[in-house]
C-alpha positions in Angstrom: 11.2 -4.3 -9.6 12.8 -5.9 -6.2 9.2 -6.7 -5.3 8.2 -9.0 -8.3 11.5 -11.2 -7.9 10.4 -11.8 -4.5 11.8 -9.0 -2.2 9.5 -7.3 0.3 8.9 -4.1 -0.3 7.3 -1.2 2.2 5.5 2.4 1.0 6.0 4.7 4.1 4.8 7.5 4.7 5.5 9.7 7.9 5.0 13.5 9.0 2.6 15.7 11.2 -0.9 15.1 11.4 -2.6 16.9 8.2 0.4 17.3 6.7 -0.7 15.6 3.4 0.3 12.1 4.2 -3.3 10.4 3.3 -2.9 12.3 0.1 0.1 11.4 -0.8 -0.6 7.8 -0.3 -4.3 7.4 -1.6 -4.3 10.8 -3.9 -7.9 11.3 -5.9 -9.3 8.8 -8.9 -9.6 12.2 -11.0 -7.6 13.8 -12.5 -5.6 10.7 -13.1 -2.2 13.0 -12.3 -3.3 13.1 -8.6 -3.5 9.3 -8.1 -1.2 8.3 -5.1 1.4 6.3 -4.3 -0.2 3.3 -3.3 -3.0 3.3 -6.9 0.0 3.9 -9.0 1.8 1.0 -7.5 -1.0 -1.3 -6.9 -1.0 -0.6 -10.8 2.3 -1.4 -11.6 2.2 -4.9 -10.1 -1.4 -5.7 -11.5 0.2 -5.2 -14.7 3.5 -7.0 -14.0 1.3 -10.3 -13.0 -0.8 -10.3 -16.2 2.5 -10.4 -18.2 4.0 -13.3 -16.0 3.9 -16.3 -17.7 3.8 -19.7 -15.4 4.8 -18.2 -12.4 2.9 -18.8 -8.9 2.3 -15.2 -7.5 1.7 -14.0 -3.9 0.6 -11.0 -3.3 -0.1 -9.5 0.6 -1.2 -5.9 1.6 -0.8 -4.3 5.3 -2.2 -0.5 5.4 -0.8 0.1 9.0 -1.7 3.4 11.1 1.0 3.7 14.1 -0.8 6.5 16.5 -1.2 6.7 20.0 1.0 3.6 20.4 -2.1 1.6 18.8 -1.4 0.0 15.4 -4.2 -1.1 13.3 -4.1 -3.2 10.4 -6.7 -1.2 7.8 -7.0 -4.1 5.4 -6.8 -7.2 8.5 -10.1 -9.2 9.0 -10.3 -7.2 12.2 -9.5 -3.6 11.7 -10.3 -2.5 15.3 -8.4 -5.4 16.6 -4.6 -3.6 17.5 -1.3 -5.2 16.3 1.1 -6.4 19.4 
């Protein structure tokens, strides 16, 4: 809700490697009860926007990876370019 009056909002997800975190995240298109949490939120907004009437939306997306003290940006212009 804090997101579409203008609040930043983060989805964070943190644990060993193959611990599930990509799957929590992205999940699987079928069965529909396995989507993750970014789909079902992604979802959620898309929907919110339709309904709102004469307002000016923004709407920005980082998918960051923090390993090995590299940080890419998975959705920047550059993914291999690293994040300072």
């Amino acid at each position: 809700q804090g997101v579409m009056e203008g609040c930043s909002g983060t989805i964070f997800a943190y644990g060993q490697t193959g611990s599930g975190e990509s799957f929590t995240m992205q999940g699987v298109v079928d069965p529909s009860s396995q989507k993750g949490t970014i789909p079902r939120a992604f979802e959620h907004i898309f929907e919110r926007i339709q309904c709102a009437e004469g307002a000016k939306l923004l709407l920005r997306a980082s998918c960051l990876e923090i390993y090995n003290e590299d940080i890419p940006d998975f959705l920047g212009a550059g993914t291999k370019q690293k994040l300072e």
